[in-house]
C-alpha positions in Angstrom: 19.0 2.2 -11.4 18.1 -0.8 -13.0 17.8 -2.5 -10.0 14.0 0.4 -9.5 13.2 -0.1 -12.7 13.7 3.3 -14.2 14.2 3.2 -18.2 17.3 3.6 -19.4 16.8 5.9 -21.4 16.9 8.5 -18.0 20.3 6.9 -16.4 23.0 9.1 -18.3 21.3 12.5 -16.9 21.6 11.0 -13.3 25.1 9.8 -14.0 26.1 12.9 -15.6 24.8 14.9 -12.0 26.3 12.4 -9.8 29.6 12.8 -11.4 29.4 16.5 -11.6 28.8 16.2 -7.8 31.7 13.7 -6.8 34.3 14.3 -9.8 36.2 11.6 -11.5 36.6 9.1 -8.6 37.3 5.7 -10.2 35.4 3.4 -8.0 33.0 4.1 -5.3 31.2 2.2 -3.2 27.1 2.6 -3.1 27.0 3.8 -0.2 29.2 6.9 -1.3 27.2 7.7 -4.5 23.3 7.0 -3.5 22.7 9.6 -1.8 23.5 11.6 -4.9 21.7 9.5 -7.2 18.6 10.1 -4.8 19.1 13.8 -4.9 19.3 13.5 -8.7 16.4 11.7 -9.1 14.6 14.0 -6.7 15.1 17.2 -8.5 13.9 15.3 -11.7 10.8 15.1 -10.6 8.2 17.7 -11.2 7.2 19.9 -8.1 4.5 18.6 -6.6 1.5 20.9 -5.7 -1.4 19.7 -3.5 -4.8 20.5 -4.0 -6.5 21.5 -1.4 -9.4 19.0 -1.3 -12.0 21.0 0.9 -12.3 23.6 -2.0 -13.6 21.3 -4.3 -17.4 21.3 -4.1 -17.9 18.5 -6.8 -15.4 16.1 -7.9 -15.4 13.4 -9.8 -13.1 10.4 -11.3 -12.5 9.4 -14.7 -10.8 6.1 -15.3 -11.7 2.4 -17.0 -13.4 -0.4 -15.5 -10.9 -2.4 -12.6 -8.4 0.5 -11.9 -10.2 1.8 -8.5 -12.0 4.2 -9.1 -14.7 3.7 -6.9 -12.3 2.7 -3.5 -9.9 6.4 -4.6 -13.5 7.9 -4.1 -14.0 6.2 -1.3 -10.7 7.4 0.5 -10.9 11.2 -0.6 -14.7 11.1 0.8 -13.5 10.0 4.0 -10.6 12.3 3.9 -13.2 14.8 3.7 -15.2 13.7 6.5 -11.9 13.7 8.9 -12.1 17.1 8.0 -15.4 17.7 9.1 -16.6 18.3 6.3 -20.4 16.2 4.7 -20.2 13.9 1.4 -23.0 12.8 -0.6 -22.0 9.8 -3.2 -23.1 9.2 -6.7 -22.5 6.9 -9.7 -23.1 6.3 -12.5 -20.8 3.3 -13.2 -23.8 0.6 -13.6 -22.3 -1.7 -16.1 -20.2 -3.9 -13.5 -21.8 -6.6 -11.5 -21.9 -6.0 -8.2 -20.0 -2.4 -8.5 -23.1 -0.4 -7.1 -23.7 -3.2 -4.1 -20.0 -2.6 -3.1 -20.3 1.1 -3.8 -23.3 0.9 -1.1 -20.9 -1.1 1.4 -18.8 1.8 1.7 -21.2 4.1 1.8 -22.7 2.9 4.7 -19.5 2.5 6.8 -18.9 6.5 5.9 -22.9 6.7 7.1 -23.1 8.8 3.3 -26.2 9.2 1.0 -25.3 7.1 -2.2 -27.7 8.1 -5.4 -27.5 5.7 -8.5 -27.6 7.7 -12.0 -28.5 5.6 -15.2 -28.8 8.4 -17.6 -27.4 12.6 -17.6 -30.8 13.3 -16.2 -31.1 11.4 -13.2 -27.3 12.9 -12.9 -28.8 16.3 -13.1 -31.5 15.2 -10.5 -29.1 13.7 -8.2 -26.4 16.5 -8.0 -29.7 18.9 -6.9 -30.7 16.4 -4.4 -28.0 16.3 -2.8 -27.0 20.1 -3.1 -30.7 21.3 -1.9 -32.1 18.8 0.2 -29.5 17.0 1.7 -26.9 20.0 1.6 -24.0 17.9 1.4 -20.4 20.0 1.5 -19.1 17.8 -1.6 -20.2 15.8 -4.1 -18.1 13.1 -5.2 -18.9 10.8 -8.7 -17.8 7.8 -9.6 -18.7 7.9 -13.6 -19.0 5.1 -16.2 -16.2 2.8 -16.6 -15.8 -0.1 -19.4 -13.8 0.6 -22.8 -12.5 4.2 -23.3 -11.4 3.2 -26.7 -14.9 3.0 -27.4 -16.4 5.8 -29.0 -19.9 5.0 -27.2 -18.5 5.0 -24.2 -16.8 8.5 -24.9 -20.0 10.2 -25.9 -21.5 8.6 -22.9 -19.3 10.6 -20.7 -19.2 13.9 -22.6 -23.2 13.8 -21.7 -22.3 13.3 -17.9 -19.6 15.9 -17.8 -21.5 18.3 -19.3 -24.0 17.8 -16.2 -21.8 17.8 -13.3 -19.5 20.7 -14.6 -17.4 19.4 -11.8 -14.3 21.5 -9.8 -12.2 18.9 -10.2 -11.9 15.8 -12.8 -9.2 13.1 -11.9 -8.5 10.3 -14.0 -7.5 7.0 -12.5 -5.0 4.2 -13.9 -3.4 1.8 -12.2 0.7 1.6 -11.7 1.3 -0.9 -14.4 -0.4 1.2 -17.1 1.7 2.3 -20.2 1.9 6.2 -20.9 1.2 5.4 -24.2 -2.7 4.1 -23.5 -3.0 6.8 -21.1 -2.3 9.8 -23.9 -4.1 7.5 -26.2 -7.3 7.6 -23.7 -6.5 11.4 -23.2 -6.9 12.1 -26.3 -10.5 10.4 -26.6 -11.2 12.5 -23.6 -10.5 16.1 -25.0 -14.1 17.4 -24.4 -13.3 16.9 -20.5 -10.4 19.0 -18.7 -8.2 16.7 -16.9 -6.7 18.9 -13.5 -4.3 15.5 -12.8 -3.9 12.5 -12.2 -4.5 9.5 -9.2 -2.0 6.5 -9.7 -3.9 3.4 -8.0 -2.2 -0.5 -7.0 1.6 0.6 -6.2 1.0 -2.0 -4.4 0.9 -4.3 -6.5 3.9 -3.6 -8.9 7.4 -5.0 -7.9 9.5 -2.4 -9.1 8.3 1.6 -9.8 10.3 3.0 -12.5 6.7 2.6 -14.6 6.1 5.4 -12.0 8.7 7.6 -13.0 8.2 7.6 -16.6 4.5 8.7 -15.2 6.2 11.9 -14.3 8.0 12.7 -17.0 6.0 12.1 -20.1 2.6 13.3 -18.6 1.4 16.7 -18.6 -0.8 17.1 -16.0 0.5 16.5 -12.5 0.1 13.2 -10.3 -2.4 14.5 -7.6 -2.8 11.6 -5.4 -1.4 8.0 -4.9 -3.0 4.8 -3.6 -1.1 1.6 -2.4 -3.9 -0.7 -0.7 -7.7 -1.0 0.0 -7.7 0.3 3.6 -9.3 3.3 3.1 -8.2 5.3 5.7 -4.4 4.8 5.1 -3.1 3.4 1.4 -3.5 6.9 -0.2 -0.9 9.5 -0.3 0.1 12.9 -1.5 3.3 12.3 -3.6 5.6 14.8 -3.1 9.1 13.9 -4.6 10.6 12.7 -1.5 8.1 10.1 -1.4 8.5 9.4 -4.5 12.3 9.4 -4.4 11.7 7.2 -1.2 9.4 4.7 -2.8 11.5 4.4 -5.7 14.7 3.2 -3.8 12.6 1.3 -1.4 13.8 2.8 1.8 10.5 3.9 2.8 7.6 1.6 1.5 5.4 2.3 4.7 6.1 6.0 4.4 4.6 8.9 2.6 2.3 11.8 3.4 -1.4 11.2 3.7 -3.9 13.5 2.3 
């Protein structure tokens, strides 16, 4: 267990399963007790249940400046249009250079409308556009990012939520986050309903036991996960095979797409 990454602090309850399972043996090989361990570690993890992405009319992504947010977007937009389903773009994430110029880039490959909003009422202005003229199936926003431990930045995105009154909120952190910052940030956030969570740059962590403490010290579920910028492929649904899967590395390709 060490060897994934998981914290300690979770290794007696899967040796206390695997040895309920095999008895007092006194040695065993690893091949004899993995696929134990994997079936402990796969009923520790919460059930996962999907969300059926062509429900939601408008939904939009919560996270700090450099975890993703806009490429997540990005990938559940064209998830959308594989669907057959139309998406109309908007964001409201100015404060990075260059963010709405590679916003545009994508937005051109998925031949979507993109709308830049610098304040809650061009927000307002946009969402109608897009709902009445262009009659787009979904909206999807990409809102401010920078410093959520700043309280300007927090009011800044109670004014935006209160105009999109979106079907489904997300927020975005990256795999090497600490659950710690994340219920900090949460807690900032309490004026905006969080329905889960969307885990970004597996790819770019050696070992995912930072994953697993994801699913046991947060409340809301882990909805979607990303592991590379090609949008049509690095984003999954995790179920808890997959994640069992990813965790012991037998399956890094693997994993159900949306």
């Amino acid at each position: 267990m060490k060897k994934i990454g998981i914290d300690s602090s979770y290794h007696p309850r899967f040796i206390k399963q695997v040895q309920k399972e095999l008895g007092a043996v006194e040695s065993l090989h690893e091949d004899d007790y993995l696929p134990w361990l994997r079936l402990a570690i796969e009923k520790s993890i919460p059930p996962y249940r999907p969300v059926i992405l062509k429900q939601q009319r408008i939904i939009s992504l919560i996270g700090q400046t450099g975890v993703g947010k806009t490429t997540t977007l990005v990938k559940l937009g064209w998830q959308l249009l594989e669907q057959g389903e139309t998406v109309g773009f908007i964001t409201t994430d100015t404060f990075r250079s260059g963010a709405v110029e590679q916003f545009q880039g994508y937005a051109d490959k998925l031949e979507a409308e993109l709308i830049v909003a610098k304040s809650p009422e061009e927000l307002k202005e946009a969402i109608d556009y897009l709902t009445f003229v262009s009659g787009v199936d979904h909206i999807l926003i990409d809102t401010v990012g920078r410093n959520y431990f700043d309280a300007e930045t927090i009011a800044e995105l109670d004014a935006y939520y209160q105009i999109i009154q979106p079907d489904l909120t997300c927020f975005v952190f990256n795999a090497n986050s600490s659950t710690a910052d994340i219920q900090l940030i949460l807690g900032k956030l309490e004026n905006i309903p969080i329905d889960g969570f969307i885990v970004t740059k597996l790819d770019e962590t050696a070992l995912l036991g930072n994953y697993y403490r994801f699913t046991q010290e947060l409340t809301q579920p882990i909805l979607w996960v990303t592991d590379g910028q090609t949008i049509s492929e690095h984003i999954h649904m995790p179920s808890e095979r997959w994640v069992t899967d990813r965790l012991l590395e037998t399956d890094h390709k693997g994993g159900n797409e949306v």
